[in-house]
Every structure is written in C-alpha cells, then in structure tokens.
C-alpha positions in Angstrom: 58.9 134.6 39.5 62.6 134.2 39.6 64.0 131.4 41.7 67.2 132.1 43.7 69.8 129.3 43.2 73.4 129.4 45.4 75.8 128.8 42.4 79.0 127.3 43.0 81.0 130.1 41.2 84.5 131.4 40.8 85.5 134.6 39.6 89.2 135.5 38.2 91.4 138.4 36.6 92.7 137.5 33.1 95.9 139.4 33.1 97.5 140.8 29.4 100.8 140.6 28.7 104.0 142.5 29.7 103.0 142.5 33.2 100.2 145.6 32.7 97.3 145.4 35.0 94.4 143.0 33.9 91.4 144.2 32.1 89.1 141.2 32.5 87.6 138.9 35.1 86.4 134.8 34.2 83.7 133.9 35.5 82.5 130.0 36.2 79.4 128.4 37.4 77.3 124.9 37.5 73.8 125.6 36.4 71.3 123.4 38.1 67.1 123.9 36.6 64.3 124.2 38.9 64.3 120.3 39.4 68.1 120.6 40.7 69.2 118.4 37.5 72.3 120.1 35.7 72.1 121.8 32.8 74.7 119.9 30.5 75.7 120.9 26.7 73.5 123.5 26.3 73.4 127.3 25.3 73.0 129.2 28.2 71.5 132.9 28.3 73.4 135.1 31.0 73.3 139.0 32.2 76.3 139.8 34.4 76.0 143.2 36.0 78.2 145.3 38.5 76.7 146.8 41.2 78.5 149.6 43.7 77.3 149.6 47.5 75.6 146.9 48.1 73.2 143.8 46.0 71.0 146.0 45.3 73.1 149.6 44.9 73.5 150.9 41.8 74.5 149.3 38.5 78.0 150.6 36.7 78.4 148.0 33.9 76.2 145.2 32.3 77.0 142.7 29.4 75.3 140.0 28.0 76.3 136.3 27.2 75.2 133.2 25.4 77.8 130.7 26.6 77.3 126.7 26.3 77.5 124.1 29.6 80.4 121.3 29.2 78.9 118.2 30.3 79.3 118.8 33.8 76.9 121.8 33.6 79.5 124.3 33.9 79.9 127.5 32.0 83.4 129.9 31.7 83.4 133.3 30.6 85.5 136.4 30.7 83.4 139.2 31.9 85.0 142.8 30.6 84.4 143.2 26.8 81.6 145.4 27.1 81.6 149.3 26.9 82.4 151.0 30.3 84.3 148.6 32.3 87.3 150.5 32.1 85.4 153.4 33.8 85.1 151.8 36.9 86.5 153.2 39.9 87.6 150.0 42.1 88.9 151.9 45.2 85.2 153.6 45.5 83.9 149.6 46.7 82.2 147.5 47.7 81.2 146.1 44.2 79.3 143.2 43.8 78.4 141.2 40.7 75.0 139.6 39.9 74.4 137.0 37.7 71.0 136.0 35.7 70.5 132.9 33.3 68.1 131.9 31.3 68.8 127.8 31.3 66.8 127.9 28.0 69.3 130.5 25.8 67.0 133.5 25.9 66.1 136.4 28.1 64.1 134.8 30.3 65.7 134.9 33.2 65.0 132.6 36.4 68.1 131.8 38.0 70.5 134.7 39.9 72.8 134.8 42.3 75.2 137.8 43.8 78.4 138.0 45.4 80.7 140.2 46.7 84.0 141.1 45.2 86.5 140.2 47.7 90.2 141.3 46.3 90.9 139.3 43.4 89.2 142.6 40.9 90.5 145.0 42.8 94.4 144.0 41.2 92.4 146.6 38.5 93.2 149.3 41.0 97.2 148.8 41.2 98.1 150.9 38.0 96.9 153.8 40.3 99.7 152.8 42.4 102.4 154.0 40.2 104.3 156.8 41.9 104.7 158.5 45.5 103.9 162.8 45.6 105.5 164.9 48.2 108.3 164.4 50.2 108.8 161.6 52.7 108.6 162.1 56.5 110.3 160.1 58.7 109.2 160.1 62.3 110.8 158.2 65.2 109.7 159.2 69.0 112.0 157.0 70.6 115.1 158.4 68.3 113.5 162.3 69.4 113.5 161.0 73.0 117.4 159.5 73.0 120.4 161.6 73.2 121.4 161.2 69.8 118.8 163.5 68.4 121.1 166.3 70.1 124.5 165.7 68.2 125.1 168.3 65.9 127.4 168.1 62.9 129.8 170.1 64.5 129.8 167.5 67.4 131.0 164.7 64.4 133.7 166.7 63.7 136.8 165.6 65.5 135.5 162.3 66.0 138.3 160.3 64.0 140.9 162.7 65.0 143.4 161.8 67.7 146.1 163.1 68.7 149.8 161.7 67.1 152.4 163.9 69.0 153.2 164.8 72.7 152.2 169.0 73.0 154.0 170.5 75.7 157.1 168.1 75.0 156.7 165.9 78.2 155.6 162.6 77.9 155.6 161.9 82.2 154.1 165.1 83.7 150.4 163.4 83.2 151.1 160.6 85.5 150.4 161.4 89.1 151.1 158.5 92.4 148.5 157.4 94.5 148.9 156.2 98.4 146.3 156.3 101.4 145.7 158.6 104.0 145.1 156.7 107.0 141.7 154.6 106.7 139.9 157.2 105.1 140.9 158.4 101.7 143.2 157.9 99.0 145.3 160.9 97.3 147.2 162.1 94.4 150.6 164.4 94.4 148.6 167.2 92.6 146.2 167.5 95.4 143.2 165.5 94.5 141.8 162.5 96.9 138.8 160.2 97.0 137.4 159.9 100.9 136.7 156.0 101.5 133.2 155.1 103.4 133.7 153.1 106.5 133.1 149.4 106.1 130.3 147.4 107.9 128.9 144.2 107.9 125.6 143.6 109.4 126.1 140.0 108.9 129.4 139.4 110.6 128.7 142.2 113.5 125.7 140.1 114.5 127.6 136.3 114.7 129.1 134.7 116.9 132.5 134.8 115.2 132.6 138.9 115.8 133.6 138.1 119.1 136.2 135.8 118.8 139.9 137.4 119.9 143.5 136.4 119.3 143.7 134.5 123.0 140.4 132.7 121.4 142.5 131.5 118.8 145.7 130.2 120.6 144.5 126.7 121.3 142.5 125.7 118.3 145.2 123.3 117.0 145.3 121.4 120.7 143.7 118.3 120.8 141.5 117.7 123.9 143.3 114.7 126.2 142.1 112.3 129.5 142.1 115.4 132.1 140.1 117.6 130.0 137.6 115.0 129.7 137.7 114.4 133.7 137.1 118.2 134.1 134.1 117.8 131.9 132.6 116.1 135.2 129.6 114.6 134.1 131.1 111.5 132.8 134.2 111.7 135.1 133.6 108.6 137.0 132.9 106.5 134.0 134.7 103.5 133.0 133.8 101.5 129.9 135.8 98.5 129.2 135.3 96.4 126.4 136.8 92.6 126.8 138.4 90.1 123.8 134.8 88.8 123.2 133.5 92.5 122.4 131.3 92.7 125.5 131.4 96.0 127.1 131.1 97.2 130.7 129.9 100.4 131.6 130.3 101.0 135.4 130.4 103.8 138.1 132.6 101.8 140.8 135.7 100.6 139.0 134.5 98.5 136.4 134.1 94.5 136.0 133.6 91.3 134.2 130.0 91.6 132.1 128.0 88.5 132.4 129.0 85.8 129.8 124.9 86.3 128.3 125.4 89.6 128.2 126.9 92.0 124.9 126.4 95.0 127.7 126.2 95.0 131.4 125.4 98.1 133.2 127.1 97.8 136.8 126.2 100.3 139.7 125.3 100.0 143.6 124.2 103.7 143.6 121.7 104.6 140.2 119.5 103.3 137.9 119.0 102.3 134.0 116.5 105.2 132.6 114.4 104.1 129.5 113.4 107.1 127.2 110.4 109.0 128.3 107.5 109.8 126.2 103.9 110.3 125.5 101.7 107.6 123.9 101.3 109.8 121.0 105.1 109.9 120.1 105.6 106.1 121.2 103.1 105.6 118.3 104.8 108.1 115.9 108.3 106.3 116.3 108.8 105.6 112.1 109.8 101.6 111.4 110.1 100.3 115.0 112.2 97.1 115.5 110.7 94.5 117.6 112.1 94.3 121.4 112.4 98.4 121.3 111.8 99.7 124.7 110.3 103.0 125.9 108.7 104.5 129.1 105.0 106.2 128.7 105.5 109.1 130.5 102.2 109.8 131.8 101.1 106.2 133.2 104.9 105.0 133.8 104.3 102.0 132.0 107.0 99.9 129.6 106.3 99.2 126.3 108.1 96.6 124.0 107.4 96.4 120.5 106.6 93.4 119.0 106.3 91.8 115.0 103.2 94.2 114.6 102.2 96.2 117.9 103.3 97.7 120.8 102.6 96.0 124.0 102.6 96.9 127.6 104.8 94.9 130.0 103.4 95.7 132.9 99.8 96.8 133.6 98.1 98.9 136.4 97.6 96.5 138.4 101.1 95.1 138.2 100.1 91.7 136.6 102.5 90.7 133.9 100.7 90.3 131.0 103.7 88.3 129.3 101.9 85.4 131.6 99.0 85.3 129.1 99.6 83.3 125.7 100.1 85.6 122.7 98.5 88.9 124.4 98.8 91.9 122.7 97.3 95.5 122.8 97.0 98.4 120.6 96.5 101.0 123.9 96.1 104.1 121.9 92.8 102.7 120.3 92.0 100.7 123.5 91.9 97.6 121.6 93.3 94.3 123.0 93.7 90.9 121.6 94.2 87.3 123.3 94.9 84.0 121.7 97.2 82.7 119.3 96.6 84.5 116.3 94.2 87.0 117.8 93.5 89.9 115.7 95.9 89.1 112.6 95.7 91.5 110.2 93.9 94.1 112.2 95.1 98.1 111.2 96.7 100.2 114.2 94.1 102.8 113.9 90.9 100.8 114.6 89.3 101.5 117.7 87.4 99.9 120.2 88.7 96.8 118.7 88.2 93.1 121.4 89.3 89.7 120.1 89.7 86.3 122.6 90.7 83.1 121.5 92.7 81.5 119.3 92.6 83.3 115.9 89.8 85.6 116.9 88.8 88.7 115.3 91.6 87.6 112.0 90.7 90.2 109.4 89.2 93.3 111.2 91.2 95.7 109.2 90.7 99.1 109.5 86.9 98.5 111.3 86.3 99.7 115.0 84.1 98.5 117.5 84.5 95.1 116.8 84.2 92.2 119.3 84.8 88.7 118.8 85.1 85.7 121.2 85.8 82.3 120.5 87.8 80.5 118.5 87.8 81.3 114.5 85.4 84.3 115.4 85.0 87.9 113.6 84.7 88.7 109.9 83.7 86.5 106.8 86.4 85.1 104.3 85.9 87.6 101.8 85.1 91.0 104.1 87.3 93.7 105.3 86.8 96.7 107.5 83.4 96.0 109.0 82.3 98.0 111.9 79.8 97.4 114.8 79.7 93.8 114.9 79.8 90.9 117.6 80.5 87.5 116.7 80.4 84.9 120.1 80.7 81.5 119.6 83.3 78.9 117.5 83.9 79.9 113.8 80.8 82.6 114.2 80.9 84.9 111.4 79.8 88.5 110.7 79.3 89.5 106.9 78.1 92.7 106.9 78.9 95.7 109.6 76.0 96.1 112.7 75.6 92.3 113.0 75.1 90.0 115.6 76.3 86.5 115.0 75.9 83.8 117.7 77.6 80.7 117.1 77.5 78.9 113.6 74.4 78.7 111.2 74.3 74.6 112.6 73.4 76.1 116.6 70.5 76.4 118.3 71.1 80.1 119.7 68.5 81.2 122.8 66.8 84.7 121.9 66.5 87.3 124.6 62.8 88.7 124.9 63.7 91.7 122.8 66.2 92.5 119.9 67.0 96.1 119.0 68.3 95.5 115.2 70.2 98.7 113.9 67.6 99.7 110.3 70.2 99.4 107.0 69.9 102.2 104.3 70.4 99.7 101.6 69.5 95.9 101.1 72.4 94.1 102.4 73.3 90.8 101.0 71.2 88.0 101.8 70.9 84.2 102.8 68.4 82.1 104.2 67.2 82.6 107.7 68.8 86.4 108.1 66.6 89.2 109.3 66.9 93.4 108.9 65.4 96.1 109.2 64.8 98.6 106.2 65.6 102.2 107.4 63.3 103.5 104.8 60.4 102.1 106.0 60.7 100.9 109.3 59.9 97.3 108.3 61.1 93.9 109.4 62.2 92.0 106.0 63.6 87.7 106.3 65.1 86.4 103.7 63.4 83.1 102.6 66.3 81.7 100.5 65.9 83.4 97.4 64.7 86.8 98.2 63.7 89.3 101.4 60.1 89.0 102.5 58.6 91.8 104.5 57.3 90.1 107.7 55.4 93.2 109.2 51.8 94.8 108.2 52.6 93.6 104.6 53.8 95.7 102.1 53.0 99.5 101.0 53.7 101.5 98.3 57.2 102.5 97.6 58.9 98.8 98.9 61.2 97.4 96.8 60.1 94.0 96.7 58.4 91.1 94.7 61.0 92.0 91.6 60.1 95.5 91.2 58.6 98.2 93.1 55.2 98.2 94.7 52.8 100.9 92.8 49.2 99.3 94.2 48.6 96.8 97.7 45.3 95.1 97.7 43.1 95.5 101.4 44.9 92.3 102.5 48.6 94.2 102.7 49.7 90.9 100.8 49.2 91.2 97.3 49.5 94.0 94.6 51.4 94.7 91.4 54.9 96.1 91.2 56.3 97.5 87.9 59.8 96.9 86.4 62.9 99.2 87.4 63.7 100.4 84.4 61.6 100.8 81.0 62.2 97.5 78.7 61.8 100.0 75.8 62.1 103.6 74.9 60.8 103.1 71.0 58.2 100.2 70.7 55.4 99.8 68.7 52.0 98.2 70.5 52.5 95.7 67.1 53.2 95.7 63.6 49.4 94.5 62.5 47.6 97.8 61.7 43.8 95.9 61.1 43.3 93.3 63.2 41.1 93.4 66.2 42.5 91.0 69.0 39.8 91.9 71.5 42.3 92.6 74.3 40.5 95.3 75.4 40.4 94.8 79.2 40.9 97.7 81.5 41.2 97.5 85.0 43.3 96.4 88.1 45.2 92.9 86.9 43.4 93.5 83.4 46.5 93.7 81.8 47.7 90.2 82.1 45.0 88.6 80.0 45.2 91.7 77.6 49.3 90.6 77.2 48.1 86.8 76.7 45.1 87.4 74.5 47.4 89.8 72.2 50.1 87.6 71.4 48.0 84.6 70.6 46.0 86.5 68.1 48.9 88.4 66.3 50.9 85.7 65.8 54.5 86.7 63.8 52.7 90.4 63.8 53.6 90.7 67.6 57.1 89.9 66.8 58.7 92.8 67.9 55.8 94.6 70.0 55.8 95.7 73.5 53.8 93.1 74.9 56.1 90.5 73.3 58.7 92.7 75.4 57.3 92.4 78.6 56.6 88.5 78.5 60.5 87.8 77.8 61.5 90.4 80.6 63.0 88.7 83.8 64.1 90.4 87.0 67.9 91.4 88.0 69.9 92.0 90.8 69.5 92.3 93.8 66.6 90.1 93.1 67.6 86.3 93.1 64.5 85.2 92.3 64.1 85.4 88.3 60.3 86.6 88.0 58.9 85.7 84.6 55.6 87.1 84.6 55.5 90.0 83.8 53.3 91.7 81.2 52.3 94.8 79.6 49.9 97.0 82.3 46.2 97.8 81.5 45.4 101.4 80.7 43.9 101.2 84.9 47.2 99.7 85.9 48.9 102.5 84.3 47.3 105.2 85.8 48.2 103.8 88.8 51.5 104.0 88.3 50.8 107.3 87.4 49.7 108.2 90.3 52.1 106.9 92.4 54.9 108.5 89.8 57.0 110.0 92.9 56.8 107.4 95.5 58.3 105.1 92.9 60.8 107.2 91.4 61.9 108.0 95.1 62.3 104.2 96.0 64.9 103.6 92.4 66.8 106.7 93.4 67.2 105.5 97.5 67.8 101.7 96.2 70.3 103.3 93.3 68.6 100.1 90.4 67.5 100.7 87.8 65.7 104.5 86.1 63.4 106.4 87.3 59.9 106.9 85.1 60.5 110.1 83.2 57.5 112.6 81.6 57.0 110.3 78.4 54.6 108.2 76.6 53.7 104.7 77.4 51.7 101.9 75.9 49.3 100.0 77.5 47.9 96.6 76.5 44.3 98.0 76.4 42.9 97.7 72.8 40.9 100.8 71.9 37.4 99.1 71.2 36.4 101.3 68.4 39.4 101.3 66.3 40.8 98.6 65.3 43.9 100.2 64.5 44.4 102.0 68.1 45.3 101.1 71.7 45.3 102.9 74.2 48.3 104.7 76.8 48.9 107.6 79.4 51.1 110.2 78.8 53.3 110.5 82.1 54.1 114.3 81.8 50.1 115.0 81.9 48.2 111.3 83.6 46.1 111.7 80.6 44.9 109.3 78.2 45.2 109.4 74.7 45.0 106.5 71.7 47.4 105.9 68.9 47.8 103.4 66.0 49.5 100.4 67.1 52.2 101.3 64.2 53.2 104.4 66.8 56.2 103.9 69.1 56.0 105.0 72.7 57.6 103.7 75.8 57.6 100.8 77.7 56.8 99.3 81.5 56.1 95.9 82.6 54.2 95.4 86.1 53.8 91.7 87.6 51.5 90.6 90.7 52.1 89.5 93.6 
C-alpha cells in the first residue's frame, strides 16, 4: 500500500538560450521513509507524470528517473527529456504533476505526492503569443458621447487660417458705441440693445437701514450735549459728583458731601436703593460670586449676602437677624443650615437635608444628604466622605459608614430606647468591636465581637457568610455546622503522589473529613507533598474575615455531597457578598480513601452529585470546608 507523504517540492522552467521559450521544468524534493528519517546519499527511483484536469485526469507525459539524494535528502531533476512533452497543449489546463519514488532505487513505488501547476510551466505557452490577426478596434463610449465625435475633416479645415488683410477696406465700420436707455437697457448705434432686469435685494428691503432717508442722515456727525441728555428725562434730575478723595455722590435733590466711610453715598428724601431681583434658582446659578454680593429673592423678599463659601440670608421670616448668631450659615436651596464655628466645613452646595450645630460640627459631609450632627467635633469619620442617612449627637461622635446612629463617643454610657429600628445593609460593612447590623439578605441581627460579625439571632442557616466561609450544613442546635472555603484552593491537584499505600482514611460522614485530612498526611509523609489535603491544611481565610481560620481540611465524600446539595444557595451567597468564585460543574476530591483499592479515593462530580473513584495520581479540583 502506497503511503502519501506532503513533500516539500519546487518546480521550475529551465529556459535555453537566445531568449526562446523554455523546454524543461526542475524539479526538487526532500525524501523522508516511512519512519520520517531522510533519505541521504542514496539512488532514488522516481516516475513523474502529467496529468490534465484534475489529480486523477488523464495522463499526457510520463518519464522515469534514478536520481541520488545530497546529504540533506534532497533530489534535483529536470523533468522534459522524454518523448511527447513538446505535445502538450498548456492553455488547455489545469495540469498537475504527480510524483512516485521508490526510496530503495527501483520500481517499487511507496511515496507520491501531486500538485497543481500554478504559472511558472505555463511560460511554455508564450511562443503562441507571437503575433496579433485582424485588425484592431478601438472603442471609446465617452469619446462617441462628446462633441468631438461630430467634427468632420472638412470642419479642420480653416482652423489655422486667419485672416491678414482688412476686406471691404475699412478698418472702423466694425466698432459700434454703447450708452443706456433709461434704467432698462443698454443699446448699440446699429440698432441692437440688451434689456437690464430690475435689481432687488431681499436682504437690504427687509432691514432696518431700507428706511433710513437723507433728513435721517443730516445729524449723524453731531455729538449729543447736556440738553439732549436732560430731554432724555429719566435721568434728568441726576447729579453725580465725585470729590478729590474719589468718593462719589449720587443724589436726586442737589447733591452733597458723601460720608467720610463711605466710597458711594446714595442721597434721597423721596426713593429708595433697589437690590436686583431674582429667583433662588438664578441666585444659585450666579458663576464665581464674590463675598459681600447682594441680591433680593424675589419670591420670599429676603436678602442674601454671599459669603467665603455660601450664600446666607440676612434677614429671616420672622425678622430675627441671623448675623446675631456666631458663624451661621445656610445653604436655603437644599434646606441645609449650619451653626458654630466651623460648622459644616467642607460640605458640597448640593447636599440636601443637611443640619450641623456646634463648633466644627458636621466638618466633612461632602456631597451626603440627610445628615445631622450636634455637638461639638460631631459628623463623619477622619477618613469618610459623602455618607448619607446618619445622626451623630454627642462630643467628637462619629459616623463611619452611611444609616448610622452614633451617640456620644465609644467611652459613654448611652441609654437605649425600648426599640431600635436598624436600616438592613446589602453588604458587610466594616466592623469594630461592640457595633451591630442587620444583614438585608437574611434578616438577621450580626455583632461584631472584635475580630469578626457573629450572628446573634436563631443562629445561623444555610447560605450566611460567616465562620470564614459559607455555611453548607447547621447542626439541630443553629450553632454549629461546617462552611467551605470561597473559592477552590486548586483547580489541578492530585489526592497524593503515593499510588500503593493504604492510609486507612477512609471515613465518610458529617465532620469525617477532618480526621481523614490528619490521618492522610501522617501516613504519606513527603508522598503528600503536594496533595490536596496538604492544600487545605495550609489554607487560611481572607478578607472580610479578620479572624485567620486555620482549620480547614479536605471534606469527606458525605461532606461533599452536602455541598452538593446546597450548590445554589452557596453560589448565590459568593455572588451577593462579591468574594471569592462560585463552585462550577467540575470534579472534586474528597479525603475519603476508597477501601478496596488502595490506589483510589473517592469524589463527586459537581455537574452530576454523583460519586465516582479515581487513582490518587488523577487531578481534580479542590474545596476546603472547616467547622464551626
């Protein structure tokens, strides 16, 4: 049976001399045996055949070769010499050539291989090319379609003629004088005329400046002096006067002295000063306001006066000047007031619903809104910004995260009210000894006992993040369970390198799996080292835990399909708590020793909950559970 072999082969035209078209084609190939070793320094047997149409169309020349392989197993030949080459017909393609060797110099052929001609042999076609029959026929639509196409020979004719000498002996009688007829036309003395079109301008009929006639005009050079501003009358009773010291007086009776204090004094017995008028809105939308700017609020009548960073009423409803109050300021638009020195430093202009009192209350509310702090030093942690929904009462009391109440400092003794209503969080908030919330998830009352939250409430349930992990089994007390790891230590790890030693951890059942881990390790020794229950025993728990669990270990075959069965309550609880990966639809091992082959240990496949048993040499995934 003859083996196909891809030969890396080139095929060329040998051309003869005197620039005639070439009459044979070389041929090169590396020769490999059936073992792919090259076939170096040796006679080669090879049939070379054309074939017209296709690989397997008909044969139109064959010749045979015994060439010898250089050292790097290729062969050269020129392919040509036989009988019939000349005869055939390149322009009646496809042609392909096939080659057949026999590596061992004979006729035995066992290696072939076929390619298409691609252009090089078809240079053998270009002394057909030799000379154009008929007549040429030049066709050009766009020259048929253009006016040119209609001059006739007879239309060339006078083209470079002109005329040298005056005919009828005058050399004036041609020139005619032009001059206009009214508006409307222009003429010539022979008769002829061109009627002009009457001019309009849509443009210029439609302005202003259309209007504008000759008596318009007579005064635009005058300047405009004292009794044309006096019949102006609006102003007429003005008098301005402006004194050595550059203090101006603007009066309505005569004029006066200004006060010494004063850089303007505004002196009338009969009207008033009017401050610009304007809603809130537009007060608030003033760009770059410079402190002590006045305006009027034209729905309420109030004044405001800008100060450093805000604008602030000066008088209220109730016609109490606020200016007697230390350091007051309000932000009216987004009803948010502060009082004290320092009150609400740092606080944005659009956050609403914003109350500081006392001396550097509320500092560092930013952008949050419905804020209130009172006391001194109240309102958001060093470190926080923008939180929303919190109350701080009492000296230096501190809010750290938004939708806290914080009464006085962590060193008071603060009086709960019967009940509390505590707003449920949709994520673990940061935590510190002593603090208290409510998971929206669950519903469930969590304190925080220094280093980590413990759910206070009923005890735990499936699906809590707690204890390091996430809770897969509670026992009948609501206090204790197991809870497996976030994320898979592993995605490749073998159960152990030994392959024939029994270790007798073949426990299976809830909490099985710890002594399975302990037993393993001691009896495989080095062999365990790496293995997945040497993973799980090294594995310690990360944020947002604080506490650093250390026991974990490699579940029992029973603990496992728990976890199974449980597969979407815990995958829910990483996604909501956004740590580590959800358990996907793989393999894992469990530390259950299959107790019939030493060799084997058991694991479930997560895509099915079914069992199945493997060598320990095998590499499936990985998931450490602890108890709690």
């Amino acid at each position: 049976m003859k083996k196909l072999l891809t030969l890396i082969a080139a095929t060329l035209i040998v051309a003869s001399t005197f620039s005639q078209s070439p009459d044979k084609m070389t041929y090169q190939a590396v020769v490999r045996d059936a073992n792919q070793s090259l076939v170096t320094s040796q006679a080669i047997g090879i049939q070379i055949s054309i074939l017209q149409g296709s690989p397997t169309g008909t044969i139109v020349y064959t010749e045979t070769q015994t060439p010898t392989t250089n050292i790097n197993g290729l062969l050269s030949i020129e392919i040509g010499g036989g009988s019939g080459f000349d005869l055939i017909d390149w322009t009646n393609g496809p042609y392909f050539i096939n080659t057949e060797i026999d590596p061992l110099g004979g006729t035995n052929y066992t290696i072939t291989g076929s390619s298409e001609f691609i252009s090089v042999p078809y240079a053998l076609h270009s002394t057909t090319a030799q000379s154009v029959i008929g007549p040429i026929e030049e066709f050009d639509p766009y020259f048929i379609e253009s006016v040119a196409a209609g001059i006739t020979e007879s239309d060339t004719a006078s083209w470079n003629n002109k005329l040298d000498t005056e005919i009828d002996g005058d050399v004036t009688n041609e020139l005619q004088n032009l001059f206009l007829q009214g508006d409307t036309a222009i003429v010539l003395t022979d008769g002829g005329f061109v009627v002009l079109p009457d001019e309009t301008d849509p443009v210029f009929g439609a302005s202003i400046a259309s209007s504008i006639s000759s008596a318009d005009t007579a005064s635009w050079n005058h300047h405009t002096d004292s009794t044309d501003i006096a019949n102006m009358g609006y102003i007429a009773f003005l008098n301005l006067t402006q004194n050595s010291e550059g203090q101006i007086t603007i009066s309505d009776n005569g004029g006066g002295t200004p006060d010494p204090s004063a850089i303007l004094e505004l002196q009338s017995t009969t009207k008033g000063f009017l401050l610009p008028r304007m809603t809130l809105a537009e007060i608030y939308a003033i760009a770059n306001p410079p402190k002590g700017l006045l305006v009027l609020e034209s729905a309420t009548s109030k004044i405001y006066i800008r100060s450093s960073n805000s604008w602030n009423e000066i008088i209220s409803t109730d016609d109490i000047f606020i200016s007697t109050l230390e350091d007051a300021h309000s932000n009216n638009l987004q009803n948010s007031y502060y009082i004290g020195d320092g009150a609400g430093q740092g606080f944005d202009q659009s956050a609403n619903y914003t109350t500081a009192v006392g001396s550097d209350a509320g500092v560092g509310f930013g952008t949050g809104d419905f804020n209130t702090a009172i006391g001194a030093e109240t309102g958001p942690a060093t470190g926080t910004q923008d939180l929303h929904h919190t109350t701080t009462i009492g000296y230096n009391a501190k809010a750290e995260y938004s939708y806290q109440l914080v009464l006085g400092t962590s060193e008071d003794t603060v009086i709960i009210p019967n009940t509390i209503n505590l707003n449920p969080q949709n994520s673990t908030p940061t935590g510190s000894s002593g603090k208290l919330y409510v998971k929206d998830a669950d519903k469930n009352l969590y304190y925080h006992n220094g280093n980590d939250w413990e759910q206070l409430n009923n005890g735990y349930a499936v699906g809590d993040f707690a204890m390091g992990g996430i809770v897969f089994y509670v026992d009948e007390t609501g206090k204790h369970g197991l809870v497996c790891y976030p994320e898979d230590i592993e995605a490749s790890m073998r159960w152990a390198q030994s392959i024939n030693n029994v270790t007798y951890a073949q426990g299976d059942g809830i909490y099985a799996g710890e002594m399975n881990t302990a037993i393993a390790i001691a009896a495989l020794g080095s062999q365990g080292d790496p293995s997945a229950v040497l993973s799980c025993i090294i594995a310690t728990s990360s944020s947002p835990f604080t506490t650093n669990y250390g026991d974990w270990y490699l579940p029992s075959k029973e603990e496992l399909l728990l976890m199974y069965s449980n597969l979407s309550t815990i995958n829910a609880t990483i996604i909501t708590e956004g740590v580590g990966t959800v358990i996907g639809a793989d393999k894992y091992w469990s530390s259950t020793e299959h107790n019939q082959v030493v060799n084997e240990a058991w694991g479930i496949d997560f895509s099915t909950g079914l069992e199945f048993q493997d060598l320990k040499q095998s590499q499936y995934h990985v998931r450490p559970v602890r108890r709690f």
